[in-house]
Legacy VTK file of the C-alpha trace (Angstrom):
# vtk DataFile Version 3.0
C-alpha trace
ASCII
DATASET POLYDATA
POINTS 147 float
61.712 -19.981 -56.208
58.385 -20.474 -57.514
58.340 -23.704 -56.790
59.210 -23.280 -53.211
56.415 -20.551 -53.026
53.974 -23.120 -54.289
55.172 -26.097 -52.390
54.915 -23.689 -49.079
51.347 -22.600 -50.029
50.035 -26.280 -50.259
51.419 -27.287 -47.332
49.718 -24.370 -45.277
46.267 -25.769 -46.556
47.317 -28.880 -45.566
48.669 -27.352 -42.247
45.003 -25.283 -41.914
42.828 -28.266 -42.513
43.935 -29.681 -39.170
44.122 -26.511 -37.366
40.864 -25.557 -38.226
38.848 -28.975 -38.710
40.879 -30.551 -34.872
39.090 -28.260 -32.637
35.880 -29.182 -34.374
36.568 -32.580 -33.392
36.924 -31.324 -30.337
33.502 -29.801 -29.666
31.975 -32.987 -31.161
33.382 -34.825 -28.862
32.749 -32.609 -25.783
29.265 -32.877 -26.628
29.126 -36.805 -27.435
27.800 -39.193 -24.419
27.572 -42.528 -26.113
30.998 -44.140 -25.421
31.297 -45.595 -28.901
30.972 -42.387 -30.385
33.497 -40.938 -28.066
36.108 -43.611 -29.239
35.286 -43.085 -32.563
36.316 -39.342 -32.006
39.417 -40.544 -30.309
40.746 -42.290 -33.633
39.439 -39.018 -36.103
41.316 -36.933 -33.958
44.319 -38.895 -33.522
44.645 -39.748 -37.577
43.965 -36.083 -38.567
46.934 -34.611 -35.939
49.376 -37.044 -37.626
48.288 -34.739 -40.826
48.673 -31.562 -39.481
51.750 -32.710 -38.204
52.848 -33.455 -41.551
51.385 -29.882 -43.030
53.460 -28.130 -40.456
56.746 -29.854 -41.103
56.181 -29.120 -44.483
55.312 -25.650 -43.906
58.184 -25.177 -42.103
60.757 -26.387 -44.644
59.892 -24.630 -47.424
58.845 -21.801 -45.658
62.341 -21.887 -44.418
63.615 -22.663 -47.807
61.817 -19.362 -49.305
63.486 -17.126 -46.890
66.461 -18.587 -47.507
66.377 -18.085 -51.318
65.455 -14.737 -50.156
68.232 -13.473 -48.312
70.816 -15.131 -50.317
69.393 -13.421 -53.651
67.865 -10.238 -51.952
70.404 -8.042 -49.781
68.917 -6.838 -46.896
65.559 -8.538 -47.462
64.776 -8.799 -43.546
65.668 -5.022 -43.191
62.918 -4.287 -46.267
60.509 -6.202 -44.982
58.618 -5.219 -41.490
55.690 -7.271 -42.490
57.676 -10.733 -42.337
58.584 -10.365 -39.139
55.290 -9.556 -38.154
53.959 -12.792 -39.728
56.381 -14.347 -38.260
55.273 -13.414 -35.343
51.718 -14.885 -35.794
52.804 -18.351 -37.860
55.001 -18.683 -34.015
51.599 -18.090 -32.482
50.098 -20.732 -34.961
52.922 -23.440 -33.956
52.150 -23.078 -29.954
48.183 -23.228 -30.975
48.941 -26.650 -32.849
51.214 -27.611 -29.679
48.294 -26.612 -27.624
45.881 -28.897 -29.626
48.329 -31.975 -29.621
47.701 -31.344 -25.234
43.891 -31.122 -26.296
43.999 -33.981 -27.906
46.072 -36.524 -25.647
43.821 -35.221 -22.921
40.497 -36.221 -24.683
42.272 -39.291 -25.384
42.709 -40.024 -22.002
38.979 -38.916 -21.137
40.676 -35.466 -19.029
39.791 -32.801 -21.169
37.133 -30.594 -18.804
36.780 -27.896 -21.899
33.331 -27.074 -22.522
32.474 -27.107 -26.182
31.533 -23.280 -25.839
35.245 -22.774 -25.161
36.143 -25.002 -27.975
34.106 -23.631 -29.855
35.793 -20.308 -29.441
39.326 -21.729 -29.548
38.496 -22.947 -32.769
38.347 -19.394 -34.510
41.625 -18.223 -33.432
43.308 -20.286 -36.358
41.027 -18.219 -38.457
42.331 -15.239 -36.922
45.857 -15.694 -37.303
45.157 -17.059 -41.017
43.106 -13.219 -41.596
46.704 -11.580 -40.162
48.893 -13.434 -41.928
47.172 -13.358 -45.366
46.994 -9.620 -45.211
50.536 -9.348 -44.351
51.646 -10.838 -47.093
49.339 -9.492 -49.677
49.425 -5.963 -48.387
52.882 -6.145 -47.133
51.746 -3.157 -44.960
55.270 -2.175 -43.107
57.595 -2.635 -46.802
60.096 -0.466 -46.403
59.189 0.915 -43.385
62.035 2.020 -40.871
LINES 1 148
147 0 1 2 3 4 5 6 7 8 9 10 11 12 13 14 15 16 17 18 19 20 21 22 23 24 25 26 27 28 29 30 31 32 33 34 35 36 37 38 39 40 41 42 43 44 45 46 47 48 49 50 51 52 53 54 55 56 57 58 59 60 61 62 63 64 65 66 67 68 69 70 71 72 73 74 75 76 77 78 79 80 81 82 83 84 85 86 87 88 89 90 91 92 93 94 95 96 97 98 99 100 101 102 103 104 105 106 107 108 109 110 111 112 113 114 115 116 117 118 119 120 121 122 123 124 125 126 127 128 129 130 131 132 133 134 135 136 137 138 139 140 141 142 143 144 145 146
């Protein structure tokens, strides 16, 4: 199980250094007028999705495979445990921002994206956010046993 926990955990780094370092790109490249530069930005971007692609498979199986261990060793382990759900809830949030930035990215690919880099800018903290919610969640574990 420990294994799984640790596998998981280095997988979410992995997962967070594209959600967090992508958007950056992003402004970069909003900003950049030389065409050269922009096509550089093109290829960063397009290598470092591929990895947080990978992080977020891999966060996903053995996230999965922690829960499972979970439930089949804990009885009622969902029913103890308000706080999961809640992260849950904001590691779903996470997978449609990483969706959204796979859009962001084909877009500046394609020279569309209109973002201005003061929007990117603040679309790049929300990872950030949802990291703050999730951490305390499962450190705290505010809602155990609550119901």
């Amino acid at each position: 199980m420990l294994w799984l926990k640790a596998f998981h955990i280095v997988a979410v780094v992995t997962w967070f250094a594209g959600l967090l370092y992508l958007p950056r790109l992003f402004v970069y490249h909003a900003e950049a007028t030389e065409p050269v530069v922009r096509e550089r930005f093109k290829v960063m971007e397009r290598r470092l999705l591929v990895m947080t692609h990978i992080g977020a498979a891999l966060t996903f199986i053995f996230g999965m495979a922690t829960l499972t261990w979970w439930l089949m060793h804990v009885p009622g382990y969902m029913k103890l445990n308000y706080w999961l759900h809640a992260k849950l809830v904001l590691v779903f949030l996470l997978y449609g921002y990483h969706g959204y930035l796979v859009r962001l990215t084909r877009e500046f690919a394609e020279d569309r994206c209109r973002r201005s880099s003061r929007w990117l800018r603040i679309f790049n903290e929300v990872p950030a956010l949802l990291l703050i919610g999730i951490v305390i969640l499962v450190v705290v574990q505010p809602f155990k046993g609550v119901g």
